[in-house]
Structures are given as structure tokens and as C-alpha cells.
N, C-alpha and C positions, 0 to 999 in steps of 0.2 A: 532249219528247224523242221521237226514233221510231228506229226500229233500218232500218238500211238495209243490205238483203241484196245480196252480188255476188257470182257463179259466173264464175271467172277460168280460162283453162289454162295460165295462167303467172303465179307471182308478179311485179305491180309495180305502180308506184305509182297513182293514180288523182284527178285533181282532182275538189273536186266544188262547184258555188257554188247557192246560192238569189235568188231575185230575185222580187221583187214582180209584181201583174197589170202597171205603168206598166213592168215591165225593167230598173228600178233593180235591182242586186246589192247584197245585203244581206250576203253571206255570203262568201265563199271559203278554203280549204282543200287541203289535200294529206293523204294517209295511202296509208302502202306495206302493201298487200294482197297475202294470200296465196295460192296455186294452191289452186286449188277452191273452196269456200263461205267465203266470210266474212263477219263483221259489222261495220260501224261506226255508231255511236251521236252522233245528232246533236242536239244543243241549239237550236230551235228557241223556247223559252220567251221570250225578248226580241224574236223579232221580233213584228210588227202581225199580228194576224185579218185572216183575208181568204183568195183564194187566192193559193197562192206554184208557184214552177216551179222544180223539181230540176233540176239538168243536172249528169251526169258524163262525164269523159272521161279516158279511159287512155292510156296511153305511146303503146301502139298506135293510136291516132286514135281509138279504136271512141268514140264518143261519144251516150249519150238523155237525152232529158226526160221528167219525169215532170210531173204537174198535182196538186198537194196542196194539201188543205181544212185551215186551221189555224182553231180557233176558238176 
């Protein structure tokens, strides 16, 4: 499990999917977030070790990736 921070200036929703080193998606998701700090908590315990790539994207397009060590 890892807690995943977002600093929004508008509450709204935000997909967010994981995917393996090959770019398989392993994961995907939606949850509607609130203006300013939030957290959501993500269950990574089933997928493989290895590394994985975060990717979120909001209403507004804004879309990153992240590089995470699962072991």
C-alpha cells in the first residue's frame, strides 16, 4: 500500500492506472479529489516486484508519471 499525495486548485476527479516495466496496465481507477491536499491510498500488494509506472490524469488534461520500486 502507498499513500499517494495531490495538490489540486479545484476539486475533481483524477484517473490513475499502474503498469508494469513491458506497459502492460495492471491497474486502473478513478476517485474524485478535493481542492488543495489530498490523499488516496493505493493497494499495490497483488501486483508483481519489480518496477511499476504511475500515471495520473485529471479532468483538466494535466497529466505525470511516476517510476516506483515495488519489492
Amino acid at each position: 500500500m502507498f499513500v499517494l499525495n495531490c495538490m489540486l486548485a479545484t476539486g475533481q476527479q483524477i484517473t490513475y492506472s499502474i503498469a508494469d516495466a513491458a506497459g502492460r496496465i495492471l491497474m486502473t481507477n478513478k476517485q474524485a479529489v478535493q481542492q488543495g491536499m489530498s490523499q488516496v491510498s493505493v493497494d499495490v500488494s497483488r501486483m508483481p516486484a519489480g518496477i511499476l509506472y504511475l500515471q495520473i490524469q485529471t479532468q483538466d488534461g494535466q497529466r505525470t508519471v511516476q517510476k516506483l520500486m515495488k519489492q
